[in-house]
C-alpha positions in Angstrom: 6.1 1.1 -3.9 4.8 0.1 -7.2 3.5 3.3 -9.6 2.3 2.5 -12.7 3.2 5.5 -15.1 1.7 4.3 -18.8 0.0 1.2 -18.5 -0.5 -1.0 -22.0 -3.8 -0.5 -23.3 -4.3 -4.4 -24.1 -3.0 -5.2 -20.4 -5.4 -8.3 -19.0 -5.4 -7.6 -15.1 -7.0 -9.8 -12.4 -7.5 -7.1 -10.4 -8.5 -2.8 -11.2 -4.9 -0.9 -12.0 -4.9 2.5 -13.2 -1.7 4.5 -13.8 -0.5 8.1 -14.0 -1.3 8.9 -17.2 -4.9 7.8 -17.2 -5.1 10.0 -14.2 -4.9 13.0 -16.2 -0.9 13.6 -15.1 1.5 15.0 -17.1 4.1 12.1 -18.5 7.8 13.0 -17.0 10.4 11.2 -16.9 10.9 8.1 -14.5 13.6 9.0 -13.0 12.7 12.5 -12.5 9.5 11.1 -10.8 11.5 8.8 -8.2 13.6 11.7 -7.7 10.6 13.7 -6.6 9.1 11.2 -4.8 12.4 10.2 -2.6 12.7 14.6 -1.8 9.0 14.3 -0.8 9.5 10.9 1.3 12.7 11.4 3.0 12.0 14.0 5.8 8.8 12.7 6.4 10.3 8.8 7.1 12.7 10.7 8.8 10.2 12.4 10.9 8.8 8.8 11.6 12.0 7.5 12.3 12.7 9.8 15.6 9.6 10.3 16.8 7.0 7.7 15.5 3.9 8.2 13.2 1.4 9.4 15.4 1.5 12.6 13.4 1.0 10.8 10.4 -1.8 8.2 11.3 -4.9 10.2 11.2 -4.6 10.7 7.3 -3.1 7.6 6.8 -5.7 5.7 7.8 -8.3 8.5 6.2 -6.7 7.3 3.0 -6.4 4.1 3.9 -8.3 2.1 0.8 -8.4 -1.3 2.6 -8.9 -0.2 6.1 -12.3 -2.3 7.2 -12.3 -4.3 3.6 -12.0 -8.0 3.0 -8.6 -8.7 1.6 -7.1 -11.8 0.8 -3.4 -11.9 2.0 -0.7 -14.2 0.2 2.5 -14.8 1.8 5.0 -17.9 0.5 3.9 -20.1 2.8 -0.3 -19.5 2.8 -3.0 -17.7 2.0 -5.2 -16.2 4.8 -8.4 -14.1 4.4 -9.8 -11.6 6.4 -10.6 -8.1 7.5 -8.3 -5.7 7.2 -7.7 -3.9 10.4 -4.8 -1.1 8.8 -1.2 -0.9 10.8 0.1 -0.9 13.6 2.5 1.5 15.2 5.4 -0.9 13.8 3.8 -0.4 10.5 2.6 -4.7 10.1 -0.6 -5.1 8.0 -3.3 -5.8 10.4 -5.4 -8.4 9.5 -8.4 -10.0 11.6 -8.5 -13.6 10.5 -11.5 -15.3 12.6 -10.9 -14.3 16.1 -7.4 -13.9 15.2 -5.6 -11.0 14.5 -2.6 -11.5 12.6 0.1 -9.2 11.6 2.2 -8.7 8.2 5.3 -7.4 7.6 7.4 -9.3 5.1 8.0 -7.9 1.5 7.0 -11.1 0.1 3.0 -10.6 1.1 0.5 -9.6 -1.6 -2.5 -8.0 -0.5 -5.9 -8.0 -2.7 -9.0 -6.6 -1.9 -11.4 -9.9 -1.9 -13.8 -10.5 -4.6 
């Protein structure tokens, strides 16, 4: 997961960011914050973990940003773009490439919604 807490203000991005801050949270400290998230995250990963995500997959993919968006994704070896078609019940980016529909999982992809 990347979180952006304070973002410099002369940052050059290619792409939109935004950070915690300029979302009108309090600043805390970073530590504290991972703690929270990892009390948050644990029982419900360990939810998935014995009995799947259906539970989980109707807000997911309500909040699902790229669900249905073109997105360009980058992995070491290429660069492939496409629809994206949200996860699977393995959790793999879905991604329909031409008639194709390909399947993500490695740590090393970046995703981008396409300009």
């Amino acid at each position: 997961i990347g979180l952006n807490v304070k973002l410099p203000g002369n940052l050059k991005l290619d792409q939109a960011a935004t950070d915690l801050h300029a979302q009108g949270l309090t600043l805390v400290d970073r530590n504290l914050l991972v703690a929270q998230l990892i009390a948050e995250l644990d029982p419900i990963l360990s939810t998935v973990q014995l009995n799947g995500w259906q539970d989980y997959e109707p807000e997911w993919r309500e909040l699902d940003y790229l669900l249905g968006q073109a997105v360009t994704v980058k992995t070491i070896n290429a660069e492939h773009q496409g629809v994206s078609k949200g996860i699977d019940n393995d959790g793999h980016l879905q991604v329909q490439v031409g008639d194709q529909l390909m399947c993500f999982s490695a740590a090393d992809v970046s995703v981008r919604a396409a300009k």
